[in-house]
N, C-alpha and C positions, 0 to 999 in steps of 0.2 A: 219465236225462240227455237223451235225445235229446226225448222230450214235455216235458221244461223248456225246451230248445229251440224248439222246435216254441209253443207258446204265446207265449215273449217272442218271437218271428219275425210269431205272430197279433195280438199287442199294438199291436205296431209297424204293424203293414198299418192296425188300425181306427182309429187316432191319424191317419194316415195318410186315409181314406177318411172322418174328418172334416172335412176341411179341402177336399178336392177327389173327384172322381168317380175311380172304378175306371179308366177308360179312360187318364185324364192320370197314373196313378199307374206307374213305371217298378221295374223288379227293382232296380235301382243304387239307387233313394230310400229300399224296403224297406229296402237291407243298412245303408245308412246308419242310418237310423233306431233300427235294432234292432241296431244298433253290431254287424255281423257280416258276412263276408267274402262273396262273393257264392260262392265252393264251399258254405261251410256253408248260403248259401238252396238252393243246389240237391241239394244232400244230401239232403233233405227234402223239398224241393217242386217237381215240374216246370217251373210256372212259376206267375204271379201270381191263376190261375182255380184252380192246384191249390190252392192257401190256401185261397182264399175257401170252396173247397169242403171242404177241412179243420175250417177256423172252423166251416162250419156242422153236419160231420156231428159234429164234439167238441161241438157243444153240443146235437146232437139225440139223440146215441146212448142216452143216458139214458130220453128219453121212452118210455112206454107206448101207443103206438100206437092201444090202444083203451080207454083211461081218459080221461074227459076231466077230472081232476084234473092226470094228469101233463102229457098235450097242453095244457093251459091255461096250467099254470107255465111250460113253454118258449116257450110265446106271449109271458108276463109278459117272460119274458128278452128275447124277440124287440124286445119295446117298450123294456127297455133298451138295449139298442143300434141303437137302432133310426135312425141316422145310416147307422152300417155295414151295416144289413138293405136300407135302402131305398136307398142308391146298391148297392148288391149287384143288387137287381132290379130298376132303372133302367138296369142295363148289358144293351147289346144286342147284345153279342158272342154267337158263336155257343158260350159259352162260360159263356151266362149262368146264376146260381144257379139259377133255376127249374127249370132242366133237369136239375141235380141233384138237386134237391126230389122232382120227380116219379119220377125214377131208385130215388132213396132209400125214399122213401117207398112207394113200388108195391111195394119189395122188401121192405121189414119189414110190409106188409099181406098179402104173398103167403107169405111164411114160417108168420105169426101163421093163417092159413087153410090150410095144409100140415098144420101141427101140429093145430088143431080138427077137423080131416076124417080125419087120420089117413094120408096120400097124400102123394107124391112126386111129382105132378103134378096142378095145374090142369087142368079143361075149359078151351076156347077160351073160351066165355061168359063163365068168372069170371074168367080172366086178362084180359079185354077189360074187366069192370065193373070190377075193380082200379084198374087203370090210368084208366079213365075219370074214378071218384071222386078218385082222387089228383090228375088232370090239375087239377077243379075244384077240390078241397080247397085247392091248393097256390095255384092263380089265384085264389081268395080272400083267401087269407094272404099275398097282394103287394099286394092290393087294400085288406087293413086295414092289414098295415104301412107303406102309402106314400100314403093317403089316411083314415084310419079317425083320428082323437082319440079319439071317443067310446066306440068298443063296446067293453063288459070282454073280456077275454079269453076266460072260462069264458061268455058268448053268443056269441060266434065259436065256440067250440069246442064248444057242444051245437045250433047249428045248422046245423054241419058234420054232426055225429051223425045230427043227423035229417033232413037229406038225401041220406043215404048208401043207397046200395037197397036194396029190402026184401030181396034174395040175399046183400047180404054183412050185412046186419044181420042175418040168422038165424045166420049163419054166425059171426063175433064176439060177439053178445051172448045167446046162446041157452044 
């Protein structure tokens, strides 16, 4: 019940984030919108950045981090919504998606290279390259979502691949 929730609540925000920017959009428009009480939005959501950041880990939690089959398909998604992607990373609050992306994403690469290695902890080095490759990964995929028509998704997503350093490429694809 509460992820049936929680969706019609994400429905409402992207319908919403059609029409206008994240910043002009208010918690009182969401409840509106999503015909629900403004307790039931904060039951679920902090406030209007937890959403957004909801929206995007529900739709990334799927992907495969180092396939770029799967990382391609949730690109393809990315460019469906992609109203709601790009006012998402056109907002400059200190709150903005990106910051989650890189958060997100640093940690499901840092997991996926725990479990390859066999260790409970990163060296400094590779927590630093992590974090470095995602910084970019991530400032690319705001770069195609909010300027890109053209490139498929699956050449975004193999030449993410292979600019990725040769440490953590041995490390993932080895």
């Amino acid at each position: 019940m509460a992820e049936r929730t929680k969706l019609w609540i994400a429905e409402a925000m992207k319908r919403l984030m059609a029409k206008k920017t994240l910043d002009k959009i208010r918690v009182t428009e969401i409840c509106r919108e999503a015909e629900i009480g403004r307790p039931a939005f904060y039951y679920h959501f902090q406030d209007k950045y937890d959403l957004v950041a909801w929206i995007f880990y529900h739709k990334a939690y799927g992907t495969d981090v180092i396939s770029i089959e799967s990382a391609a398909n949730a690109m393809r998604q990315m460019k469906n919504d992609m109203i709601f992607y790009k006012r998402a990373y056109e907002d400059p609050s200190q709150n903005a998606l990106w910051r989650y992306m890189v958060d997100y994403f640093a940690k499901r690469y840092t997991d996926a290279a725990k479990e390859k290695l066999g260790t409970d902890v990163l060296d400094t080095q590779l927590a630093y390259s992590i974090r470095f490759y995602c910084m970019g990964a991530v400032g690319m995929t705001q770069e195609w979502v909010t300027n890109d028509n053209i490139t498929s998704a699956e050449t975004v997503v193999t030449m993410m691949f292979n600019s990725m350093p040769e440490s953590l490429r041995r490390i993932y694809f080895s």
